[in-house]
SEMARDREN-48102 format. One record per residue (C-alpha): residue number from 0; residue in one letter; x, y negated, z negated. Coordinates in steps of 0.5 Angstrom, whole numbers. Each point is the difference from the previous one (the first is absolute). Layout:
BEGIN
(rec NUM "A" (X Y Z)) ...
This chain:
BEGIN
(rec 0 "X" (8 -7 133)) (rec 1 "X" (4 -7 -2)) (rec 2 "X" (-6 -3 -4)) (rec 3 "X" (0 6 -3)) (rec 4 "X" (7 1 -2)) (rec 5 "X" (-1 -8 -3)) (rec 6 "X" (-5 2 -3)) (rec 7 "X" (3 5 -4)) (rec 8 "X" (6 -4 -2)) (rec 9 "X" (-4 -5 -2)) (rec 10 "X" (-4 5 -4)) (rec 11 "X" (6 2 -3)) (rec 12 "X" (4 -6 -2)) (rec 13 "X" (-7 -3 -4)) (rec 14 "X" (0 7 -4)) (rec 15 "X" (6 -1 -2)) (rec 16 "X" (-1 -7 -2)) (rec 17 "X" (-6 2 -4)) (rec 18 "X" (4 5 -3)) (rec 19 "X" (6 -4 -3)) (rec 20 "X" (-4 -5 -2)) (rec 21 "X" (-4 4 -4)) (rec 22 "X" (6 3 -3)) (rec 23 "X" (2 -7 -2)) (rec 24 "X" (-7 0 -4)) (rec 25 "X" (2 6 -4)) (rec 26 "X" (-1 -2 -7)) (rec 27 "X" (7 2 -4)) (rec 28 "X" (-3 4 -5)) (rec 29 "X" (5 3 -6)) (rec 30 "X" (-2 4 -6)) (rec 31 "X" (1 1 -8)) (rec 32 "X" (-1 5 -4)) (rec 33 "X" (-5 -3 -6)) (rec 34 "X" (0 5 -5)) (rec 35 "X" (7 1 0)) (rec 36 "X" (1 -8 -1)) (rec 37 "X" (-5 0 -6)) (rec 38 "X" (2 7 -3)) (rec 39 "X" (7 -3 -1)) (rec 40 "X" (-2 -7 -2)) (rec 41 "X" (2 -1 -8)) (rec 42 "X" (-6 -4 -1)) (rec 43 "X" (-4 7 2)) (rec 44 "X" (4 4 -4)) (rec 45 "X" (-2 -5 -6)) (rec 46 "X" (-6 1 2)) (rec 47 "X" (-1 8 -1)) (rec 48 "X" (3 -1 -6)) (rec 49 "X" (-6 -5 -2)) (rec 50 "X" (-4 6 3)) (rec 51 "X" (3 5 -4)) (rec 52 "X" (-1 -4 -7)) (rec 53 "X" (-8 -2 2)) (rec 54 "X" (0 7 2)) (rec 55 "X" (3 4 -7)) (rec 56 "X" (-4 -4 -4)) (rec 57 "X" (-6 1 3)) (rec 58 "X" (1 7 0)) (rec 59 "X" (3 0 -7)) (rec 60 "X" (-6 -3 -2)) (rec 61 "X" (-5 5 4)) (rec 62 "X" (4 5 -3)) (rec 63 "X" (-2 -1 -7)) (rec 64 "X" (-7 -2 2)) (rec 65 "X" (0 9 2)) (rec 66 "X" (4 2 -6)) (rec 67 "X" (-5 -4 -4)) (rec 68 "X" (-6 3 4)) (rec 69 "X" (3 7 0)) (rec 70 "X" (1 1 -8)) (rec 71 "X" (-7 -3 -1)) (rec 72 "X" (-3 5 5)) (rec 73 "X" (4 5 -4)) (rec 74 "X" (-2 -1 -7)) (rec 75 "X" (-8 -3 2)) (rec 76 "X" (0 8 3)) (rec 77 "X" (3 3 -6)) (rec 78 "X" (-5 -4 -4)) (rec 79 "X" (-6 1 4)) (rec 80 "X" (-3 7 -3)) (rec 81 "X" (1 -4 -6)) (rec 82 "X" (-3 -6 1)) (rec 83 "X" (-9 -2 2)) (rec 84 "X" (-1 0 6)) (rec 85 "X" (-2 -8 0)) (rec 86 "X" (6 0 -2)) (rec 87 "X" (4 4 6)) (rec 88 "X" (-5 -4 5)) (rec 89 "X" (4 -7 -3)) (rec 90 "X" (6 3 1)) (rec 91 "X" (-2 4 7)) (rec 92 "X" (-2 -8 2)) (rec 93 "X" (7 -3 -3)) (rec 94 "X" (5 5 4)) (rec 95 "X" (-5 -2 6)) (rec 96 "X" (1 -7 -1)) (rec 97 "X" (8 1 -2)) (rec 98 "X" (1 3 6)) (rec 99 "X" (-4 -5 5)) (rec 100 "X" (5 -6 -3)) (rec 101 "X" (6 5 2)) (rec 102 "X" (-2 0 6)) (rec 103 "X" (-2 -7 0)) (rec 104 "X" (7 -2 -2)) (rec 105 "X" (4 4 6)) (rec 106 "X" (-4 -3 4)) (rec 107 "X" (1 -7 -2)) (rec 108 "X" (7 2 -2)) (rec 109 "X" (1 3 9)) (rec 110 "X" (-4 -6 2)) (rec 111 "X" (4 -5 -5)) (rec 112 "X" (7 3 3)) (rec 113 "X" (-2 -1 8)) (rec 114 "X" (-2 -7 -1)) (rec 115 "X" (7 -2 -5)) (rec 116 "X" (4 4 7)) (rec 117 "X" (-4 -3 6)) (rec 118 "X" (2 -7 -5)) (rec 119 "X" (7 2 -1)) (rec 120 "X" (0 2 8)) (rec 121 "X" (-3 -5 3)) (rec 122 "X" (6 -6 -1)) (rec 123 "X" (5 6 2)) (rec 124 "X" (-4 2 6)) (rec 125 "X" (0 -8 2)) (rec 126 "X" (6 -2 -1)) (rec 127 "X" (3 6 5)) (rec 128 "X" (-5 -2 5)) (rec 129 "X" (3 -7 -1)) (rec 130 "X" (7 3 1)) (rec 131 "X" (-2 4 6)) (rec 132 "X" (-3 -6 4)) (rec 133 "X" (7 -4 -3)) (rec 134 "X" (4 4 3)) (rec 135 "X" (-4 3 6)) (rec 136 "X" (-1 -8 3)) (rec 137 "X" (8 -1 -2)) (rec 138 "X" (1 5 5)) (rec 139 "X" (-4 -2 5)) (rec 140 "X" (-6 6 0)) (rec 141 "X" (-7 -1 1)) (rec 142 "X" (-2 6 -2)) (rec 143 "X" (4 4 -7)) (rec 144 "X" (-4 7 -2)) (rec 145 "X" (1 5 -6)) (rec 146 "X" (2 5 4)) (rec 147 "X" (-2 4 -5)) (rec 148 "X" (-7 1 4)) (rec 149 "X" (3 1 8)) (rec 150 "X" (2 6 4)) (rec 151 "X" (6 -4 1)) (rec 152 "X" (5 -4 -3)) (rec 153 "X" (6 -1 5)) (rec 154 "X" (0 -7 1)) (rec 155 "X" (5 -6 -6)) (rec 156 "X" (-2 3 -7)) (rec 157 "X" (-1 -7 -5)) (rec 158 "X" (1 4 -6)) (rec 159 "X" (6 -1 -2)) (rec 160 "X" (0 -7 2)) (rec 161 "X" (-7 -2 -4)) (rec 162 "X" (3 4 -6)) (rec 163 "X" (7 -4 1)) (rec 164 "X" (-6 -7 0)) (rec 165 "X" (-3 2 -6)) (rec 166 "X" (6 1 -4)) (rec 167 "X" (1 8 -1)) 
């Protein structure tokens, strides 16, 4: 009954050993939230703006493009009892071929727009996430999340810190 009683002793005195060194090897984890950093950045608020404009031309232009293809539609429609039907077939093919390089040039405008975003993005995204480690190492955290991604964020938020680190 004794070994016993030293047995568990023993037993209990290694569990708790474990389990304090495994606190001790508890990663310190912070975290940030990314996309409030980001949308108050003043670089990001030039960036919409470069947006905005590249947006308004290309719908400017697109614009344009449908008035031109509507007024012709109309009057070629007009025109048609009055025109040969060789005639009407050519103006047929021309509506066809117009409205094939409006839809291009949406296309091309939507892609030209996603590229130019992700390009003016890119350096932004970077330049937070150099912040982030900056700061995180600072403070002496292995691991700093975007809390924006957890179910709980109770622990040191950064944000504020990494806002103050790139100067906002």
């Amino acid at each position: 009954f004794r070994k016993m009683k030293q047995i568990k002793t023993l037993v209990i005195v290694a569990v708790m050993l474990i389990g304090s060194q495994a606190i001790q090897a508890q990663a310190k984890t912070a975290h940030v939230e990314v996309n409030e950093i980001i949308s108050k950045m003043p670089a990001m608020l030039d960036a919409q703006k470069q947006l905005e404009k590249l947006s308004g031309t290309y719908d400017a232009e697109y614009k344009t493009m449908v008035d031109e293809y509507q007024n012709k539609l109309k009057k070629y429609e007009e025109e048609a009892a009055t025109q040969t039907e060789a005639s009407n077939e050519t103006r047929a093919k021309e509506m066809q071929d117009m409205q094939k390089r409006i839809v291009d040039y949406r296309d091309n405008a939507q892609k030209e727009l996603q590229a130019k975003e992700a390009d003016i993005m890119k350096p932004l995204y970077e330049k937070v996430k150099a912040s982030i480690a900056k700061v995180g190492k600072a403070k002496g955290y292995q691991y700093v999340l975007n809390s924006e991604g957890l179910l709980l964020a109770d622990g040191p938020n950064l944000t504020a810190d990494v806002k103050k680190d790139l100067g906002f």
